[in-house]
C-alpha positions as CSV (number, residue, x, y, z in Angstrom):
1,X,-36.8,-66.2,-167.3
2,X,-33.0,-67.2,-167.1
3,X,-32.6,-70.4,-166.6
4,X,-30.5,-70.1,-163.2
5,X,-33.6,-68.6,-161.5
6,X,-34.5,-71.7,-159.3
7,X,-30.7,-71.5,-158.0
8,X,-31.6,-67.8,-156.5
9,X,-34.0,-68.9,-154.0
10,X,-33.1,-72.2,-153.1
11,X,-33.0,-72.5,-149.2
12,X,-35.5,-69.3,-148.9
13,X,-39.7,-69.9,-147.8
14,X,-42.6,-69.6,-149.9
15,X,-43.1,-66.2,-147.7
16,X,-39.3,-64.7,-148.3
17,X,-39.7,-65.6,-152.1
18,X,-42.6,-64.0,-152.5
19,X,-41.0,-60.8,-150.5
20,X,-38.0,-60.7,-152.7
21,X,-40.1,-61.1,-155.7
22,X,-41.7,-57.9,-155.0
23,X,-38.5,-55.9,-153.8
24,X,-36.9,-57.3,-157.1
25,X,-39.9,-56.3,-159.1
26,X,-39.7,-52.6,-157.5
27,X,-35.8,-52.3,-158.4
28,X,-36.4,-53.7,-162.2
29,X,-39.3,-51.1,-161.9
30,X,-36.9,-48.1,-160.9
31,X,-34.1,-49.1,-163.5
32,X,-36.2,-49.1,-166.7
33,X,-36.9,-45.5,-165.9
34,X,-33.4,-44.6,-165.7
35,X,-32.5,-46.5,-168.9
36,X,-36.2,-45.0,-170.8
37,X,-33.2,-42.9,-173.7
38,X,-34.1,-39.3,-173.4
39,X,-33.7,-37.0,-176.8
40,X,-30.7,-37.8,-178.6
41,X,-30.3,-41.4,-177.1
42,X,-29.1,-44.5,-179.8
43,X,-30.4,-47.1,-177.0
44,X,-33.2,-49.0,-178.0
45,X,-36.1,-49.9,-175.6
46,X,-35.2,-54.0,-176.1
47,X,-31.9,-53.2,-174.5
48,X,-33.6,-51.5,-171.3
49,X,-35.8,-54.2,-170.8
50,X,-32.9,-56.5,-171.5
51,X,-31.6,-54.7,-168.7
52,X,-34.7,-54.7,-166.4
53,X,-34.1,-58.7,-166.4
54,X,-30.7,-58.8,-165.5
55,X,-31.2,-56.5,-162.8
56,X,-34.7,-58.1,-161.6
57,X,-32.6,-61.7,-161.6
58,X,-29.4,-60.5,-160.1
59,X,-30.6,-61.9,-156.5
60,X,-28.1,-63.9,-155.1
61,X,-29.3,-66.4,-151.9
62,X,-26.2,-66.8,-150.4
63,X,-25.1,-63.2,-150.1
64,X,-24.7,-61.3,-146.8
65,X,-27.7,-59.3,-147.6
66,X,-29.9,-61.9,-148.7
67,X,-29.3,-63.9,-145.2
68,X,-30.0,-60.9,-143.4
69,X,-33.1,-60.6,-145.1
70,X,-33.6,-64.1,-144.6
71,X,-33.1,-63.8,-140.8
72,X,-35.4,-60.4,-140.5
73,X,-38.3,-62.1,-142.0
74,X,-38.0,-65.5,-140.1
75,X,-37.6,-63.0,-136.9
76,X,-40.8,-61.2,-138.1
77,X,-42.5,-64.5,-139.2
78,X,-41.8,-65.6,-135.4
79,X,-42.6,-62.6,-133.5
80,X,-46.4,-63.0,-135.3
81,X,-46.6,-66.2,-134.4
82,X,-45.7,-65.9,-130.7
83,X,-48.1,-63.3,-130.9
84,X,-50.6,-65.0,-132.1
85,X,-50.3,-68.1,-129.9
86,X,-49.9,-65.6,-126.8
87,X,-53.1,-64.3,-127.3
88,X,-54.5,-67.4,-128.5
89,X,-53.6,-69.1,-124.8
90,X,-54.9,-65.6,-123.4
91,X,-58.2,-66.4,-124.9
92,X,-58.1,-70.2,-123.6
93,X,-57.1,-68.8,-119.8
94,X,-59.5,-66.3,-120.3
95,X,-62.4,-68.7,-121.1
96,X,-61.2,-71.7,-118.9
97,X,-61.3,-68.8,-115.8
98,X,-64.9,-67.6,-116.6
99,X,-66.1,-71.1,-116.6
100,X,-64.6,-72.4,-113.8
101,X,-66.1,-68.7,-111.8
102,X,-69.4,-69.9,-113.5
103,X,-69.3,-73.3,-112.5
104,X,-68.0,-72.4,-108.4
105,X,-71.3,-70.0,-109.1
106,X,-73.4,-72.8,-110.0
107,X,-72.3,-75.1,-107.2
108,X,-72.7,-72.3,-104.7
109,X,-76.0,-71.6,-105.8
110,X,-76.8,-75.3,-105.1
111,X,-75.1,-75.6,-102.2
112,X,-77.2,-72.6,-100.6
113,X,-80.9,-73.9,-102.0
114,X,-79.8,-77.3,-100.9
115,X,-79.2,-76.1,-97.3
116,X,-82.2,-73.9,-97.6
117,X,-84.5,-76.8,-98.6
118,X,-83.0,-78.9,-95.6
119,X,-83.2,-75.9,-93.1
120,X,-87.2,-75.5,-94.3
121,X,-87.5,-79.2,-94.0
122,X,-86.3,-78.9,-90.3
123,X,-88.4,-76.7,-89.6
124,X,-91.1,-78.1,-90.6
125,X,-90.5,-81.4,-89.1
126,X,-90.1,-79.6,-86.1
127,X,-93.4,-77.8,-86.4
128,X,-94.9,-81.2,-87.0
129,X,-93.4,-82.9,-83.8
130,X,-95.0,-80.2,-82.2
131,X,-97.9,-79.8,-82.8
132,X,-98.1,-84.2,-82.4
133,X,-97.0,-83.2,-79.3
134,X,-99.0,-80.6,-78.2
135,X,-102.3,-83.0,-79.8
136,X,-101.4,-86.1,-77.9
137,X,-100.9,-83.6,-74.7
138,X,-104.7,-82.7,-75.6
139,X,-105.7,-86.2,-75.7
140,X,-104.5,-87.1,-73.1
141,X,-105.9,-84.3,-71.0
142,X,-109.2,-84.8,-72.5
143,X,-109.2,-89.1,-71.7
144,X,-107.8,-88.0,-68.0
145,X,-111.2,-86.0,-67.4
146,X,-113.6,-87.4,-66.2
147,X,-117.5,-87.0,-67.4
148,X,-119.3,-85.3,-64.3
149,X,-123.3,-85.9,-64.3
150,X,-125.0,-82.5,-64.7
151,X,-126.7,-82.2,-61.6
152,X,-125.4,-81.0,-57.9
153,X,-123.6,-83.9,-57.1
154,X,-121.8,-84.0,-60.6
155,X,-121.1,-79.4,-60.2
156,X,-119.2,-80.4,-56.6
157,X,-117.6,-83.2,-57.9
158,X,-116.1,-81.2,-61.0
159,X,-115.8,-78.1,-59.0
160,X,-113.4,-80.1,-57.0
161,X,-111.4,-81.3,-59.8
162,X,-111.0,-78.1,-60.8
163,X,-109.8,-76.8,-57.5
164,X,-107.3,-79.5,-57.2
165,X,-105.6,-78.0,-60.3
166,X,-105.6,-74.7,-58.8
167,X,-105.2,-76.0,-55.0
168,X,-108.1,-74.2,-53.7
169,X,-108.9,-76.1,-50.6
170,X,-112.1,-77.5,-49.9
171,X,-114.0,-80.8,-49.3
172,X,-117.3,-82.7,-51.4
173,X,-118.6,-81.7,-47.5
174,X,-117.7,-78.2,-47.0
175,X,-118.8,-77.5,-50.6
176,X,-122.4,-79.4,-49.9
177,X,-123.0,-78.2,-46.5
178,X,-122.4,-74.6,-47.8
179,X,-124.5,-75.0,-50.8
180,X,-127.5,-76.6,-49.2
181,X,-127.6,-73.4,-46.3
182,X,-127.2,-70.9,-49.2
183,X,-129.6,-71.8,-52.2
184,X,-130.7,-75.4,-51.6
185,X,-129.0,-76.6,-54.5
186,X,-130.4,-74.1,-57.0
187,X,-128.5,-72.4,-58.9
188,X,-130.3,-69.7,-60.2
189,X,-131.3,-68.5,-56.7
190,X,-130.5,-65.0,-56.7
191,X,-131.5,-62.6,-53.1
192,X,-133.3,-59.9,-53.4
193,X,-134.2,-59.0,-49.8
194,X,-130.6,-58.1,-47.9
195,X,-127.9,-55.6,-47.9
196,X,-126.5,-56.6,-51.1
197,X,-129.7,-56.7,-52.5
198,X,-130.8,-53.5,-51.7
199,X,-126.8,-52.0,-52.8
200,X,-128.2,-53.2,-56.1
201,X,-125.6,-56.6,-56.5
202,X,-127.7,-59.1,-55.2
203,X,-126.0,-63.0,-54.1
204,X,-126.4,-65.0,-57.3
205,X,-126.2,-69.0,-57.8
206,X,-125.3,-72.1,-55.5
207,X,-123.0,-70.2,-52.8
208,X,-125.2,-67.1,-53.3
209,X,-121.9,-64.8,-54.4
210,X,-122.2,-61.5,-55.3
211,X,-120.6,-59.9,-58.5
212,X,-117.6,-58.1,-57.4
213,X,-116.5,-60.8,-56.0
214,X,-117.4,-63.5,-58.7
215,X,-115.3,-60.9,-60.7
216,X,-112.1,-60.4,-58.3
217,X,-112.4,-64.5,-57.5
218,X,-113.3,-66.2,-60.8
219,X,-110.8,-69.0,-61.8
220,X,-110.4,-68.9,-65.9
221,X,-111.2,-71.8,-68.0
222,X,-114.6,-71.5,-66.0
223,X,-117.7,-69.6,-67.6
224,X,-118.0,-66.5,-66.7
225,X,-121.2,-66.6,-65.4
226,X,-122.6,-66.0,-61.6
227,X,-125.6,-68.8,-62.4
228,X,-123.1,-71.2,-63.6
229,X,-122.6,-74.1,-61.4
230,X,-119.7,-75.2,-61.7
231,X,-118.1,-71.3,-62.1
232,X,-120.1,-70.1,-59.0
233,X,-118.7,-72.7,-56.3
234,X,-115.0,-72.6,-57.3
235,X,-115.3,-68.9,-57.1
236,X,-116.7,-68.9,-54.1
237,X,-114.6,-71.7,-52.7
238,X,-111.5,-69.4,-53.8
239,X,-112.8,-66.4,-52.2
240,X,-113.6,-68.6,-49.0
241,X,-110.1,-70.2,-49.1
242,X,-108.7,-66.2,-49.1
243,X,-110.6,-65.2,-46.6
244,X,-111.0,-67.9,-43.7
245,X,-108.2,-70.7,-44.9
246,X,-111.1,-73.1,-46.7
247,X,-114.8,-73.4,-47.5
248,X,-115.1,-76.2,-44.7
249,X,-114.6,-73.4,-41.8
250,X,-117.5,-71.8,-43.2
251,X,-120.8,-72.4,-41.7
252,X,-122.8,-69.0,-41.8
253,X,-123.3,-66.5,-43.8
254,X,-120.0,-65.5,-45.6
């Protein structure tokens, strides 16, 4: 190697020398196969490689060609890495974009159980307070009634309660008076012997009522039952109240 080699690249990058090695090494390549001496040729093959070297070492850094090089590969050496770092912030953007999507995801998803689990919780809250409500309404309806004594006095006197709540008119008076003319206080008296009787719907109970109108008269939350008590004087106390303004202006056969 001459010995003014380092001189030929000095100012040029590890990248550019290695380039102009190559490019050198191609021309050195080319000219010992023009100077190979055909047939006939004196030249010796010591004096085409001496050649070879001269040519492969004849770069010169500082000439218009070498700059230009120079500048092409530093342009190409730049251009790869703004490349590179484009595409390298791409990536970054890219990713950073996806995870804050992911993360808005997330926080929506919260956001929506969250209100669901309050909205549920509402509700059932709600549902409680009702149905505390609705309880201490029971209670209290079921301390505010009385006991009544099963026996006639006890039937008027809870007949009569019930009546109030469904202002049918009628007295304790009316209601015994009545009773006492129609069955003596028995309530499964039941006659056989008159018109109703022999139309095959006999009078049934205390006030003696027959079934159609137990049926058409009956009050609900009261049994369903012509011998019951309590049942057969409100529904005949409602049917008297229809028909001749209370069971008090009753005094016959009705």
């Amino acid at each position: 190697m001459s010995a003014n080699t380092p001189g030929h690249y000095r100012g040029l990058k590890k990248t550019h020398k290695a380039t102009i090695a190559g490019v050198a090494a191609l021309g050195a390549a080319a000219l010992t196969l023009s100077l190979v001496p055909g047939n006939g040729s004196t030249e010796t093959e010591p004096q085409a490689l001496a050649g070879t070297q001269q040519v492969a070492w004849a770069y010169d850094a500082h000439s218009p060609q070498a700059k230009a090089l120079a500048a092409s590969l530093d342009e190409q050496q730049d251009a790869i890495s703004l490349k590179a770092k484009q595409e390298a912030e791409a990536k970054a953007k890219a990713a950073a974009a996806a995870k804050a999507k992911a993360a808005a995801k997330a926080k929506a998803e919260a956001q929506a159980k969250a209100e669901a689990r309050a909205k549920a919780a509402a509700k059932a809250k709600a549902e409680a307070k009702k149905r505390a409500a609705e309880k201490a309404a029971a209670n209290r309806s079921v301390a505010r009634k009385p006991v009544f004594a099963n026996n006639l006095d006890g039937w008027i006197r809870e007949a009569l309660y019930i009546m109030d709540k469904h202002n049918i008119p009628g007295t304790y008076n009316g209601l015994h008076r009545n009773i006492m003319r129609e069955s003596s206080g028995n309530p499964y008296a039941i006659n056989n012997w008159d018109i109703n009787a022999i139309n095959g719907v006999p009078s049934k109970g205390l006030l003696q009522v027959i079934y159609p109108t137990f049926k058409a008269y009956h009050i609900p939350g009261t049994k369903f039952d012509q011998y019951d008590p309590v049942a057969n004087i409100v529904a005949a106390a409602n049917y008297a109240a229809d028909r001749y303004g209370s069971i008090d202006n009753v005094n016959s056969a009705y």
